[in-house]
C-alpha positions as CSV (number, residue, x, y, z in Angstrom):
1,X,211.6,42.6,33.0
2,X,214.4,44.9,31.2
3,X,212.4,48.3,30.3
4,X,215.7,49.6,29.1
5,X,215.4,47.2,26.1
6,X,212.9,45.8,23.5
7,X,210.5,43.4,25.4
8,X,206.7,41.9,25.2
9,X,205.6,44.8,27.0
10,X,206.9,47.4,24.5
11,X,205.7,45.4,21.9
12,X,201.9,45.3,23.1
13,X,202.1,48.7,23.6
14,X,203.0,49.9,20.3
15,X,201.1,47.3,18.4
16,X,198.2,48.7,20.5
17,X,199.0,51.7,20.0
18,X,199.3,51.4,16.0
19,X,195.7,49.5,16.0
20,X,194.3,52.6,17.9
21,X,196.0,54.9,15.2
22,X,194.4,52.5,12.3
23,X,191.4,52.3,13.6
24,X,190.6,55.8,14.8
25,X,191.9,57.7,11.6
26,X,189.5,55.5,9.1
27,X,186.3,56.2,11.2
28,X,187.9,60.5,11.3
29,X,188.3,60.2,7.1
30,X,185.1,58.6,7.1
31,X,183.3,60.7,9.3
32,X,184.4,64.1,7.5
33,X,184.3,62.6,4.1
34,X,180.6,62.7,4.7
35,X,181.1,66.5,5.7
36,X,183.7,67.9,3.4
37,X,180.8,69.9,1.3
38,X,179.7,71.5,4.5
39,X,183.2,73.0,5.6
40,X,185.9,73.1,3.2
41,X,188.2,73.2,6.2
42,X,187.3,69.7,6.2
43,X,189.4,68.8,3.4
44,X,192.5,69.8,5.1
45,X,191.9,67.5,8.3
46,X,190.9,64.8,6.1
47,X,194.6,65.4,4.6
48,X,196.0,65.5,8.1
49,X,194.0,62.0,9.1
50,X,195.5,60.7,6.6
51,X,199.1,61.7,7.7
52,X,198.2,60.1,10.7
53,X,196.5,57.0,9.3
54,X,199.9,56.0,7.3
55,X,201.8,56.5,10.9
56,X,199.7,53.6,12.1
57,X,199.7,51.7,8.7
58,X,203.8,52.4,8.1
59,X,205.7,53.9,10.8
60,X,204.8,51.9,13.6
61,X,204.7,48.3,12.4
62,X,208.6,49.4,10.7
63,X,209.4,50.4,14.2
64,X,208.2,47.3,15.9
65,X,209.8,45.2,12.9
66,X,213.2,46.9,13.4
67,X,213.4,45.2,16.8
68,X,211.8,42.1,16.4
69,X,213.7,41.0,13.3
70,X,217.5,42.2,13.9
71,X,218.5,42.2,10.2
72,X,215.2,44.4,9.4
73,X,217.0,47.5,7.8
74,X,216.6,50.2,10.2
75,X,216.6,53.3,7.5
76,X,212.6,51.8,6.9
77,X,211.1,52.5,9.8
78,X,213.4,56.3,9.7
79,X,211.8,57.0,6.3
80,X,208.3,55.9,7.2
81,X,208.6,58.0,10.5
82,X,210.3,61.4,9.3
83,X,207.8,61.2,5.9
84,X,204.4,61.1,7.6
85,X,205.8,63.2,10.8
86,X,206.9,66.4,8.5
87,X,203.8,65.6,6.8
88,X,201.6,65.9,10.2
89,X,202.8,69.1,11.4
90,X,203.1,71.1,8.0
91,X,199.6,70.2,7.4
92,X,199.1,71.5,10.8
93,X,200.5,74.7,9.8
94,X,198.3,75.1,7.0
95,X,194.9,74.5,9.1
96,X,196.0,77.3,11.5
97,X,196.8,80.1,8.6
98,X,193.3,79.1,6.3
99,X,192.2,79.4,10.3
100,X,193.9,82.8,10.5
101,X,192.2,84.0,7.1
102,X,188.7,82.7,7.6
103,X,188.8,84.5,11.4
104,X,190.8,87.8,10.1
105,X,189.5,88.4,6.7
106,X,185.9,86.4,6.2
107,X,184.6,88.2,2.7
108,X,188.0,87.1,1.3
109,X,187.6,83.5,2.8
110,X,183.9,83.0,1.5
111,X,185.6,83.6,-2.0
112,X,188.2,80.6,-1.7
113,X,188.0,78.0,-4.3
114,X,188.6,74.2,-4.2
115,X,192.3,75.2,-6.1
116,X,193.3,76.7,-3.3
117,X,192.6,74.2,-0.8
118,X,194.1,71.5,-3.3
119,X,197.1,73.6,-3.1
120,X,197.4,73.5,0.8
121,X,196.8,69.9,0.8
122,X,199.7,69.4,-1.5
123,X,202.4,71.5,0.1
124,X,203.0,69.5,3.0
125,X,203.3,66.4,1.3
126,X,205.7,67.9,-1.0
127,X,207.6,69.4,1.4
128,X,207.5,65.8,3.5
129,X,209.0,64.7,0.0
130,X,211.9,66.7,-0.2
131,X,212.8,66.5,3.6
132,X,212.8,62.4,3.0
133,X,214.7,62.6,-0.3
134,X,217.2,64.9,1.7
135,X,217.6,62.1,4.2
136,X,218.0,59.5,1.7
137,X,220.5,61.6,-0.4
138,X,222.6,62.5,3.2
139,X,222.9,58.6,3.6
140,X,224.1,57.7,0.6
141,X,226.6,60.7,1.0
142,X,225.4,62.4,-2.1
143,X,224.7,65.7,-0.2
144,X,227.2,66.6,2.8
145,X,226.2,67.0,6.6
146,X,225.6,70.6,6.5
147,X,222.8,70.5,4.8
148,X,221.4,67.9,5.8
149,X,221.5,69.7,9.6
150,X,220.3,72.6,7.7
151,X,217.2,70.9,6.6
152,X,216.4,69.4,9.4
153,X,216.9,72.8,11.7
154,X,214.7,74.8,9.3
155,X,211.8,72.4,8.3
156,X,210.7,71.4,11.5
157,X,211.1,75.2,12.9
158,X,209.0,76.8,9.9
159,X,205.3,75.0,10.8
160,X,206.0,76.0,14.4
161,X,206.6,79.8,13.7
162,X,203.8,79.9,11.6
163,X,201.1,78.3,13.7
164,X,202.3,80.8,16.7
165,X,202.1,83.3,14.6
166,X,198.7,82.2,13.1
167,X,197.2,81.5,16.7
168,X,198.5,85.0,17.6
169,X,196.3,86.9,14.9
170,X,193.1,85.1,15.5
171,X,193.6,85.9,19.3
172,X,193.7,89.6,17.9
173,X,191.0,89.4,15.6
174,X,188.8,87.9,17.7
175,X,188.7,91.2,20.0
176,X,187.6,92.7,16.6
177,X,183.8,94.7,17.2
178,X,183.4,91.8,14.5
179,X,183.0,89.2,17.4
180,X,179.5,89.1,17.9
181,X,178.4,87.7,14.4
182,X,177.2,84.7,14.4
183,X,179.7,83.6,11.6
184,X,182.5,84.9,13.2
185,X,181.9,83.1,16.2
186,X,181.6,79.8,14.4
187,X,184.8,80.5,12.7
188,X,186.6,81.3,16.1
189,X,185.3,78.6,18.0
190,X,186.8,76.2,15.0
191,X,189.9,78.1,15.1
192,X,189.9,76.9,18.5
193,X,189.4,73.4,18.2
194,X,192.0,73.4,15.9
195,X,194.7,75.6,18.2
196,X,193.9,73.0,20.8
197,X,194.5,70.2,18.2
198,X,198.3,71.9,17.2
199,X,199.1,72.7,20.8
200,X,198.7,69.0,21.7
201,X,200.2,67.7,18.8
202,X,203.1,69.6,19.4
203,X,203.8,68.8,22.7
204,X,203.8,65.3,21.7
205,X,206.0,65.8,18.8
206,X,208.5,68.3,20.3
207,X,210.3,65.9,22.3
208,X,211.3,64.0,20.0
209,X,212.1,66.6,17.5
210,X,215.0,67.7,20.2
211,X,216.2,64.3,20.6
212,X,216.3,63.9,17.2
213,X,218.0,67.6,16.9
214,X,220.9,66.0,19.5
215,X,221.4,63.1,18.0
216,X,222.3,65.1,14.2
217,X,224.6,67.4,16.4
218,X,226.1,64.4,17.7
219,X,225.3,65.4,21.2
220,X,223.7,61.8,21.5
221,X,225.6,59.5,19.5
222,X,223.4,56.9,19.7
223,X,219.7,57.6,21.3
224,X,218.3,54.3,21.3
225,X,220.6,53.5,24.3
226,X,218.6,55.4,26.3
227,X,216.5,52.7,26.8
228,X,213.0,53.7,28.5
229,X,212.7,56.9,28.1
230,X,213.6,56.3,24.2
231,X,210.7,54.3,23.8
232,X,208.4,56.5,26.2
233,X,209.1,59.4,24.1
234,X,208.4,57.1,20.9
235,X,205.0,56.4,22.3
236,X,204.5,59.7,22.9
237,X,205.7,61.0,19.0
238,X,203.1,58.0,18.0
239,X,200.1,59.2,19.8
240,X,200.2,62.5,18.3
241,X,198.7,60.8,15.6
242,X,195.8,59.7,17.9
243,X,195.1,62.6,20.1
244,X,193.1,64.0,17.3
245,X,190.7,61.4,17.1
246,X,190.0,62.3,21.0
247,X,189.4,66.0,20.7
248,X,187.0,65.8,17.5
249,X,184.0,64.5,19.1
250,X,184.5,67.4,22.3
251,X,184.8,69.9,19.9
252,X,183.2,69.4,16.8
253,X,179.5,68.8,16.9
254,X,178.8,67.7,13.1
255,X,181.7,65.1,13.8
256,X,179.7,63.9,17.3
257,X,176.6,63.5,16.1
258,X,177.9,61.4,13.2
259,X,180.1,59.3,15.3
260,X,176.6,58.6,17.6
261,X,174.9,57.8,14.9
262,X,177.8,55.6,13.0
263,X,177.9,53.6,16.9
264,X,174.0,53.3,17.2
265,X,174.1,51.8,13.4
266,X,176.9,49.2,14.5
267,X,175.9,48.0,17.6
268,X,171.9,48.1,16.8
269,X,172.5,44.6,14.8
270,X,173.8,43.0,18.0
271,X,171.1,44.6,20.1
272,X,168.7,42.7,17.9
273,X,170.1,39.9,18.1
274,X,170.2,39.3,22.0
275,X,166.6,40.5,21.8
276,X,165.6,38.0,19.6
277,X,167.6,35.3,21.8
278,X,165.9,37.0,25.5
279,X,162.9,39.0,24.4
280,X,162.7,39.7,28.1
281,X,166.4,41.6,28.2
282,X,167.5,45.0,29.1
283,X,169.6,47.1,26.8
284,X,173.0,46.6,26.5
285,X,175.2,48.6,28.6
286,X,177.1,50.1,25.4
287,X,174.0,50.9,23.5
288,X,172.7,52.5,27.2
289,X,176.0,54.4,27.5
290,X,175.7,56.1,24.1
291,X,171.9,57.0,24.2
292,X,172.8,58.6,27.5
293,X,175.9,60.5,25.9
294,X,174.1,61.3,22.9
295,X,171.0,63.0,25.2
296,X,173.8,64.6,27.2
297,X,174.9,65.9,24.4
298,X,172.4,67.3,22.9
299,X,170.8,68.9,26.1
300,X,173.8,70.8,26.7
301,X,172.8,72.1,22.8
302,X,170.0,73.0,23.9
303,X,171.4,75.0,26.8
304,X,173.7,76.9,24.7
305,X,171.1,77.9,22.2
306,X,168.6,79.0,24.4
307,X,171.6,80.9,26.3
308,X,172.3,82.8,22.8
């Protein structure tokens, strides 16, 4: 088997991928849906789930379609990709400075309004607007190269200057005599979570920001030659829109216990049922598993509080 060129096992493992994406993203909106009036940070990685949920829904099935039907117009699967992407790490940007001002200036943050945060949420998507429309506009030669390399030099750099920068501040502030409120410490240890959150996403998304940076140079002229690593580096852009999903339920206690409790609701009907077919069985091994992680869970809770 040819891993230098569109095969099944690519396929699989994209479509897989994408399903993962789907699937992951709807149970995250759902989950902080359900939360959003507790933390209105909330709102801003519902935004960013939904970023990721249109990469499964749009940008991966155009990818997969662009090799499987050779007429499929390419620019699709370009569109879909560089819309949702921009979209991804601005919103990123955004969660690490409301990060930054709910760590460094608290009083100020309490008195943020739903505006605001509506505001935030619509930025990147805008900005993700005009990056695409630039794109679009540079294909149809209706804007020359220049700024077309301009745009795509500058956009992708601002959300990564700003989430250093961002990061930076709440590593200062949190050395504040401030530390030891309780608030405080909720706030950093969110702050956190997310830093961890940008720092992965970036390093899945960096590599093929700089392949895509050759290729406008004309350093590459033609990337998808590449073959393997190409479609390695794909898969690794895609899962960026995954990893998230991953960290949540590590990180975020509100968003573990209701993913326990959405997994005992689901697989309680089934457990029922096999009951009712052997009255005499044991548990199911997946209903087993979660009791035991939720327990483990919520002992090492315990731990922490009694610790404090």
């Amino acid at each position: 088997m040819d891993f230098n060129s569109w095969n099944i096992f690519w396929n699989i493992c994209f479509g897989v991928l994408g399903t993962l994406i789907i699937a992951g993203n709807v149970l995250t909106i759902w989950i902080f849906f359900k939360q959003r009036r507790q933390k209105r940070s909330y709102s801003l990685l519902i935004s960013l789930a939904v970023a990721d949920l249109l990469v499964g829904i749009f940008a991966v099935p155009f990818y997969i379609k662009s090799f499987v039907s050779p007429g499929y117009p390419w620019s699709w699967s370009v569109l879909a990709d560089v819309s949702t992407g921009i979209t991804s790490i601005y919103t990123l940007a955004v969660i690490s400075l409301e990060r930054m001002y709910a760590v460094g200036w608290p009083l100020r943050h309490r008195t943020l309004n739903y505006r605001v945060y509506v505001c935030a949420i619509s930025i990147p998507w805008i900005i993700a607007a005009i990056f695409t429309t630039a794109l679009v506009l540079q294909a149809l030669d209706i804007i020359g190269r220049e700024v077309y390399l301009y745009c795509l030099f500058l956009l992708p750099g601002i959300p990564l200057i700003t989430v250093c920068v961002a990061n930076f501040v709440v590593w200062k502030k949190q050395k504040s005599p401030f530390r030891n409120q309780n608030h405080i410490k909720r706030e950093v240890k969110l702050a956190k979570t997310l830093a961890l959150i940008t720092g992965t996403s970036l390093f899945t998304w960096l590599p093929f920001q700089i392949l895509n940076i050759l290729s406008g140079l004309k350093v590459m002229k033609n990337v998808h030659h590449f073959g393997f690593v190409f479609f390695v580096i794909k898969i690794l852009q895609f899962s960026n829109s995954f990893v998230n999903v991953i960290i949540y339920p590590f990180r975020i206690p509100e968003f573990r216990r209701t993913l326990f409790q959405t997994l005992n609701f689901c697989v309680i009907p089934f457990r029922r049922s096999s009951t009712e077919i052997s009255p005499s069985a044991e548990p199911s091994s997946v209903v087993s598993l979660i009791t035991f992680t939720n327990s483990t869970f919520s002992l090492s809770n315990f731990h922490q509080k009694s610790s404090l």
